[in-house]
Backbone as CSV, one residue per row, in Angstrom:
resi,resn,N_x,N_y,N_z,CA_x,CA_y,CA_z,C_x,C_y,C_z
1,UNK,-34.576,-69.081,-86.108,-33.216,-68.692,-85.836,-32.295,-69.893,-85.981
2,UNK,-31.211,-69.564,-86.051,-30.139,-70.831,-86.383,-29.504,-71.081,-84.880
3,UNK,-29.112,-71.664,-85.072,-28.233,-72.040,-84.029,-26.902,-70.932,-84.189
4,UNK,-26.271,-70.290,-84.660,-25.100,-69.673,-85.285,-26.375,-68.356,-84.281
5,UNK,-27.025,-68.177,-84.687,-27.543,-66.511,-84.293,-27.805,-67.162,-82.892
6,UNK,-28.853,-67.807,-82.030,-28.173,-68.435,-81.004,-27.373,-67.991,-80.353
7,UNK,-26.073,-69.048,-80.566,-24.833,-68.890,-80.009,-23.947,-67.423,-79.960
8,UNK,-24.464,-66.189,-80.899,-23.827,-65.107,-81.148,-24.240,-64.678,-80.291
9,UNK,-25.961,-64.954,-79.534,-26.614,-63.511,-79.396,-26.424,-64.008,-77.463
10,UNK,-25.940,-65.629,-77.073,-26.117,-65.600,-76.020,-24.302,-64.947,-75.705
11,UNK,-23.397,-64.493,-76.661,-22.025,-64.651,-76.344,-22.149,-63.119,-76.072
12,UNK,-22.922,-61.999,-76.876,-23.020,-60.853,-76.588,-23.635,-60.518,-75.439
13,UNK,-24.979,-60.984,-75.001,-25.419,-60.902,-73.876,-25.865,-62.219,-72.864
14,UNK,-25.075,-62.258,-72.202,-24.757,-63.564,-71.499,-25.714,-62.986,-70.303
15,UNK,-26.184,-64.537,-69.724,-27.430,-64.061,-68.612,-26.712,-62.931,-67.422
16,UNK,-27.258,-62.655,-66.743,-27.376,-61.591,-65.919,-27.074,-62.033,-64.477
17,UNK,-26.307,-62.098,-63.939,-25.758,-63.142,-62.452,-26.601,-62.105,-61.152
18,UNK,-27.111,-63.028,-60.134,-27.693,-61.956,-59.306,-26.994,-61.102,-58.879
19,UNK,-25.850,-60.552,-58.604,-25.199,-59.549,-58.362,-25.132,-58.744,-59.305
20,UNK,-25.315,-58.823,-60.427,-25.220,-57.579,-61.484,-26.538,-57.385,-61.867
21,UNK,-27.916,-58.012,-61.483,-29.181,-57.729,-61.549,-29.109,-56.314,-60.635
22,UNK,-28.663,-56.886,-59.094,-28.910,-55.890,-57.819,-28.305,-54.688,-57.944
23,UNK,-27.057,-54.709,-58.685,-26.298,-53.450,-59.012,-26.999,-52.753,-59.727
24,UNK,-27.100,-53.749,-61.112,-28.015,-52.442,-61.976,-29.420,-52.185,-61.692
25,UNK,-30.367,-52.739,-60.603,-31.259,-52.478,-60.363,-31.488,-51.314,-59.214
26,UNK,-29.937,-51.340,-58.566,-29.713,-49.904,-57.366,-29.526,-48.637,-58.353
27,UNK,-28.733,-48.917,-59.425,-28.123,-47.986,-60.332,-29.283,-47.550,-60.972
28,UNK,-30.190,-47.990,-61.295,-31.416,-47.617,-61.925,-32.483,-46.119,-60.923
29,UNK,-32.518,-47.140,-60.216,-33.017,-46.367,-58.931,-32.336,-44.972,-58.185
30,UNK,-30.771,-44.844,-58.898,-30.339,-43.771,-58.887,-29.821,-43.744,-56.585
31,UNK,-29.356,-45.080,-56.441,-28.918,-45.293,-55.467,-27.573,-45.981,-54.855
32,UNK,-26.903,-45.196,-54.292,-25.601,-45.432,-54.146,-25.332,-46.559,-52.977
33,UNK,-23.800,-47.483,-53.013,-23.948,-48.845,-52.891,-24.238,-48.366,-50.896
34,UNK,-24.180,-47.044,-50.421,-24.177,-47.039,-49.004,-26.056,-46.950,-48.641
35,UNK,-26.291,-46.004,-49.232,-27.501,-45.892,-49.573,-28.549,-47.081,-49.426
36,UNK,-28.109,-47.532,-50.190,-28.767,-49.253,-50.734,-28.881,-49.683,-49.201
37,UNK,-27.558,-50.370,-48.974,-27.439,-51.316,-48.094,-27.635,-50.449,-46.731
38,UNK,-27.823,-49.098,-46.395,-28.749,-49.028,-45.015,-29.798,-48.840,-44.988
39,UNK,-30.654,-49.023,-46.358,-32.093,-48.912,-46.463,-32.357,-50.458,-46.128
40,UNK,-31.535,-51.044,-46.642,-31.864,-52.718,-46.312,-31.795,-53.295,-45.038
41,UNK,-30.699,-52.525,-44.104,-29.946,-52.497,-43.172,-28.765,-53.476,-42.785
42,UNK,-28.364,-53.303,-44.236,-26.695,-53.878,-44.017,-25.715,-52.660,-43.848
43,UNK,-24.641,-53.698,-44.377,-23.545,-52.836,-45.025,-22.977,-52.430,-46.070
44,UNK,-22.083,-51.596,-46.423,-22.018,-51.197,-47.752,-20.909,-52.490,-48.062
45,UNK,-20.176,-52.950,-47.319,-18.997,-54.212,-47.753,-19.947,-55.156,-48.069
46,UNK,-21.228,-55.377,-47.307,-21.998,-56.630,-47.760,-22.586,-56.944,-48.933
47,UNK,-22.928,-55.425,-49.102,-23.587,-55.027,-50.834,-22.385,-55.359,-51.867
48,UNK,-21.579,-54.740,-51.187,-20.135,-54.522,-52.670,-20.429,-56.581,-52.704
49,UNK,-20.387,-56.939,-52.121,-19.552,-58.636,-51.722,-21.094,-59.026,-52.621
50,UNK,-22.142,-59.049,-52.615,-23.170,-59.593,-53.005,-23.137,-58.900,-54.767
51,UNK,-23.185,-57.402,-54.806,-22.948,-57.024,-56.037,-21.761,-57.875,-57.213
52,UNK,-20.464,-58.221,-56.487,-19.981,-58.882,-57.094,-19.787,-60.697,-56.762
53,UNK,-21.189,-60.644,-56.348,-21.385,-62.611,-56.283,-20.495,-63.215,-55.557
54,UNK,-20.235,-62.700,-54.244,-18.931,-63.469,-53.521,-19.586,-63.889,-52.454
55,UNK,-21.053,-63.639,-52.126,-21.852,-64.450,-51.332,-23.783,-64.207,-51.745
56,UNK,-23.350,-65.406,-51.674,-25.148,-65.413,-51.716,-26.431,-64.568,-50.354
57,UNK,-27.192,-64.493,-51.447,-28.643,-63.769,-50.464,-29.614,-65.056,-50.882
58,UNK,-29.785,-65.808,-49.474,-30.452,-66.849,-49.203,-31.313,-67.009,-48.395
59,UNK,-31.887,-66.052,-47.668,-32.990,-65.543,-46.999,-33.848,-64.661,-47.696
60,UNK,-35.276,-65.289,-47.109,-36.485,-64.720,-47.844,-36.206,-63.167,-47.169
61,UNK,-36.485,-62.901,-46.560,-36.524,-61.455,-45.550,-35.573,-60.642,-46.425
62,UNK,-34.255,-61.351,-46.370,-33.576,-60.042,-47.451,-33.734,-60.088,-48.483
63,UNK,-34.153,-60.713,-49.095,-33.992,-61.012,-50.632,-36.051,-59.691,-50.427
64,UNK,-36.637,-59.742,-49.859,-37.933,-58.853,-49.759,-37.562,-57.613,-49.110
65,UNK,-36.971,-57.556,-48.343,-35.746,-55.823,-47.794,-35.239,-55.243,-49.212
66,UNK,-34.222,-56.240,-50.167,-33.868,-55.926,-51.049,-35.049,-55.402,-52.206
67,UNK,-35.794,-56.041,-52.691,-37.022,-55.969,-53.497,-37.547,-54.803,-53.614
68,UNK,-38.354,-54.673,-51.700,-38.641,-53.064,-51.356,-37.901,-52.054,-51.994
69,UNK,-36.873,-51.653,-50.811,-35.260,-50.643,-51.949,-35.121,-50.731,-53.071
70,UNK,-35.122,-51.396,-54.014,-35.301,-51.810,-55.355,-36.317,-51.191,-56.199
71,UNK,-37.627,-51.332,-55.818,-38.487,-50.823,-56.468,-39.297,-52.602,-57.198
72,UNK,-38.699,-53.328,-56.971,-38.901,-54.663,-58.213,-39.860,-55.477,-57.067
73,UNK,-41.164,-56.065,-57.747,-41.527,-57.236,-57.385,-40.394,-58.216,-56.811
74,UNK,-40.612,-58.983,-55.047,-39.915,-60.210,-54.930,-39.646,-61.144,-55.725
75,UNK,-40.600,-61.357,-56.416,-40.437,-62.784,-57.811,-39.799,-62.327,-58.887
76,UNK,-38.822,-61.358,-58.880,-38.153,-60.736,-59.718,-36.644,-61.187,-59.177
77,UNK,-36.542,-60.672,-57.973,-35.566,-60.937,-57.709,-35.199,-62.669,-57.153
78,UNK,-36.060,-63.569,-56.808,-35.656,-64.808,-56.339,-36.121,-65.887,-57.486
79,UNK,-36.418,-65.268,-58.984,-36.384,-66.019,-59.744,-34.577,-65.840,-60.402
80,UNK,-33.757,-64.726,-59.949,-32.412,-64.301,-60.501,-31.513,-65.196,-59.568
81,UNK,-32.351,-65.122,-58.381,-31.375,-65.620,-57.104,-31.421,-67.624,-57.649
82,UNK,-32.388,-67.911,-58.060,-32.609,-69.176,-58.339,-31.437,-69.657,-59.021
């Protein structure tokens, strides 16, 4: 590959920020943002705030609450959180 295909293909799909992993990984699962977050046992403001990266999930416990609800292996999600 060139560098030119490269640079095109990271401008079309740019990495994946942990908040838009967790979204589309609730959305997958066919689970809504209230849903989500009292299976985890938050809130739905905490989800919206994490969905759009305005605070970090920095605990093992939730980041494995989250995982569960999810359906995804932990090392799925705290290699995104990394």
């Amino acid at each position: 590959m060139t560098t030119a295909t490269l640079t095109r293909q990271a401008t079309v799909n740019p990495p994946a920020t942990f908040g838009q992993t967790v979204a589309r990984l609730r959305r997958r699962r066919g689970l809504s943002q209230v849903v989500c977050a009292q299976l985890v046992g938050r809130s739905e403001t905490w989800l919206a705030k994490v969905e759009h990266d305005r605070i970090p999930v920095d605990r093992l416990s939730v980041l494995r609450d989250l995982a569960r609800v999810l359906g995804v292996d932990l090392a799925v999600l705290i290699e995104v959180a990394a």
